[in-house]
Structure formats: structure tokens, C-alpha cells
N, C-alpha and C positions, 0 to 999 in steps of 0.2 A: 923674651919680651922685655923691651925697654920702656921701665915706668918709674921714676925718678924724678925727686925735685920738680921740677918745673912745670915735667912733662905729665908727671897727675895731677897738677894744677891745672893745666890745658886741658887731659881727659876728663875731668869733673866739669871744666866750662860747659867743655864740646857735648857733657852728658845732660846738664839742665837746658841750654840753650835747644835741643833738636829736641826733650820731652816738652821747651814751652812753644816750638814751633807747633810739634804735636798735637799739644793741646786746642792751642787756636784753632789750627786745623780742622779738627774735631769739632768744636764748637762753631765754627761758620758754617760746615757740612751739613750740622742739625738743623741751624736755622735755616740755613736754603732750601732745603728738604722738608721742613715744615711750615715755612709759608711760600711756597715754590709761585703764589700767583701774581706777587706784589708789580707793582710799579718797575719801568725801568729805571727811572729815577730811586727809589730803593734798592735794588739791584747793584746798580751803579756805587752807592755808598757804602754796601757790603763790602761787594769786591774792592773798592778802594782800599777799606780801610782794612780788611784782608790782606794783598796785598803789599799794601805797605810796610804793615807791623812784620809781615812775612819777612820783606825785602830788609828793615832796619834789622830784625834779629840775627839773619844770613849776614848784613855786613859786620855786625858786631862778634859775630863767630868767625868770620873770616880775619880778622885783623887780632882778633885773639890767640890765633894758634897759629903756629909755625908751620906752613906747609911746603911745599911744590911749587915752582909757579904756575905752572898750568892749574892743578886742582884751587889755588888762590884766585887767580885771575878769573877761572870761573865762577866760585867764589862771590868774588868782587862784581864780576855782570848781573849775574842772579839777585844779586841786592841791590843795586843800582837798578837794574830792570822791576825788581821788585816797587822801589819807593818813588819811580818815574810813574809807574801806571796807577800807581794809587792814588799821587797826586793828580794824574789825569784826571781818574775817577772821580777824585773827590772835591776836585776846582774845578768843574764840570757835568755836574749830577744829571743836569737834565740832557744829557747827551743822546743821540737817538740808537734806537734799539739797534741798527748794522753798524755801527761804530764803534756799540760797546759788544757785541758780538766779536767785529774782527781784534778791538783792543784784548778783551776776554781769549779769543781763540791765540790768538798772537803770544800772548804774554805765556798761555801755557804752553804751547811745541818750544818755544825758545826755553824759559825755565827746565822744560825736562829734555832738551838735549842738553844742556850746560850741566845738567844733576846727572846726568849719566856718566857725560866728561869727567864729571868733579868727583863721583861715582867709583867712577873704575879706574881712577888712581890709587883708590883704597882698596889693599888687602881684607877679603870679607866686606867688601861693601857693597854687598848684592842687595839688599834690604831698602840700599838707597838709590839704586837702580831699578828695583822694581816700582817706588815714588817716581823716577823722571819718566818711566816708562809709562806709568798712572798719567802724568803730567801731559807729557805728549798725544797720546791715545784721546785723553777729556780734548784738546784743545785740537786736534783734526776733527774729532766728531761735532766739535760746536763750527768750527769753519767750512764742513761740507755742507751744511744744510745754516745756514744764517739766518734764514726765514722762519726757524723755528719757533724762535719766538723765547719771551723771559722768561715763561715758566720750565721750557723742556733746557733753556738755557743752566737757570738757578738747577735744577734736578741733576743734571751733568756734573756742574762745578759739586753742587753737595757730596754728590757721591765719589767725587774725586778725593774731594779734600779730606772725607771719613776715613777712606781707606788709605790715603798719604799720612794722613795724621795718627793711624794707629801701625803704620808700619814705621813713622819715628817714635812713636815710644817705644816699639819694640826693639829698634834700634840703641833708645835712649838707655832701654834696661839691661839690651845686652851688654851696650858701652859700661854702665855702670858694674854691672857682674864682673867684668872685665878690668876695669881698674881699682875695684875692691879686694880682689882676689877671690872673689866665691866662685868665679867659675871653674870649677873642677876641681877644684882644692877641696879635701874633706880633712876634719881634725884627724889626727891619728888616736887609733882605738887603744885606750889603758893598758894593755899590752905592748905597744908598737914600741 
């Protein structure tokens, strides 16, 4: 394993930036799920501003670390797609409910094929394939049925974003264990 200079500079980035994706994550999931009946117009400025913060963290992690260019360039779409829909969202609140439906369903199948791409360039990066896969699945099931409406809509996104948001922290922590050395490393016993 190559961790040296720069490059645990980079994995410590790459380790806070995917636990504060996480986080967020977490934290929009809750709220959409506990007040699931709101306005589309509320709706609208969650996920914007969801989102966005999504899409600026992802670009800030992408141009942070040195990668690929395909896992970059995805990367790069996923945050630019990210800070395009939020701004949508949020320079346009009162946007009608099939609009931000297809905006909403749209932004997720694209984010989790690009997170799958970006994904399975990485060794062990199943953890973030099972988020694009999350991503994809939430955003066919809100585009098959658009009728559904904000409430079954917010219920979808929440439960998405819960379970994306604690599989980057768990990514977050394994990355950490990882370039700390704890994983699997144990001191040696007074004897050794």
C-alpha cells in the first residue's frame, strides 16, 4: 500500500470530505422523512440546497486528489450536475410538482451511474457503488410514477439519502482506519 507524503494528505481529505457528504446526507434524509407533507415549494429548497452543498463538496474532493481521468471526469459531472440542480432548485422554488419530480428523478439515475463509474475505478469501492446504486434505484422509482406526489416523493429522497449517507461514513471510517494504520495492524505483545 502506497501512503506517503502527499498521498495521506489526499486520503485524509478524501476521509472528511465523504463523512461531511455523509453527514448531510443523513441530515436531509431525516428531515424529508419527518416532515414528508410539506409544500412543493419547500421541497424544492431542500433538495436544492441538498444538492448543491452535495455537488460543491464532490467538486472540491474531485480536484483535491489526484486520480484517473475517467473516475475525475466523473467526478467533475457529479458536482457540476450537483450545483446545476440546486441552483435550479433554488432560483426557482416555486417550480411545479412534474418538473421537480423529473429534475429530482433525473439528477438521481445520472448521479448514480456516474458514482458507479467513478465507483469501480476504485479498488474496494463497493461501499460507493452500493450509494450510486441507492441513487439510481431512488431516481427510476420517483420517475416511474411522477404523479406521486411530494410527500411519497420527499419519503423516497429521505430514505435514499439515509442510507447513502451512512454507507459514506462508513466508507469514511473505513478510509480512515486505512490510512491511519489501524486496520489490521495490532501492537506487538511484550514478548514479540
Amino acid at each position: 500500500m502506497r501512503i506517503v507524503g502527499c498521498d495521506l494528505m489526499d486520503a485524509k481529505t478524501e476521509t472528511w470530505l465523504l463523512a461531511l457528504r455523509g453527514v448531510i446526507a443523513i441530515a436531509f434524509g431525516v428531515l424529508a422523512i419527518a416532515w414528508p407533507g410539506l409544500t412543493v415549494v419547500v421541497l424544492a429548497l431542500r433538495f436544492g440546497a441538498y444538492v448543491l452543498v452535495h455537488g460543491v463538496v464532490t467538486l472540491v474532493g474531485a480536484f483535491r486528489r489526484r486520480e484517473d481521468a475517467p473516475r475525475l471526469l466523473a467526478r467533475i459531472l457529479i458536482g457540476l450536475l450537483g450545483v446545476a440542480a440546486g441552483l435550479v432548485a433554488l432560483l426557482w422554488p416555486d417550480i411545479t410538482a412534474l418538473v421537480l419530480v423529473i429534475l429530482v428523478g433525473a439528477w438521481a439515475v445520472v448521479t448514480g451511474i456516474l458514482g458507479i463509474v467513478a465507483a469501480a475505478q476504485l479498488s474496494g469501492g463497493w461501499l460507493l457503488i452500493v450509494v450510486g446504486v441507492a441513487s439510481l434505484i431512488a431516481g427510476v422509482l420517483i420517475m416511474l410514477n411522477p404523479r406521486a406526489g411530494a410527500v411519497a416523493i420527499g419519503l423516497v429522497i429521505g430514505v435514499y439519502a439515509i442510507v447513502a449517507g451512512v454507507v459514506m461514513l462508513t466508507g469514511s471510517w473505513r478510509l480512515h482506519r486505512l490510512t491511519s494504520g489501524s486496520a489490521g495492524s495490532r501492537p506487538a505483545g511484550a514478548g514479540a
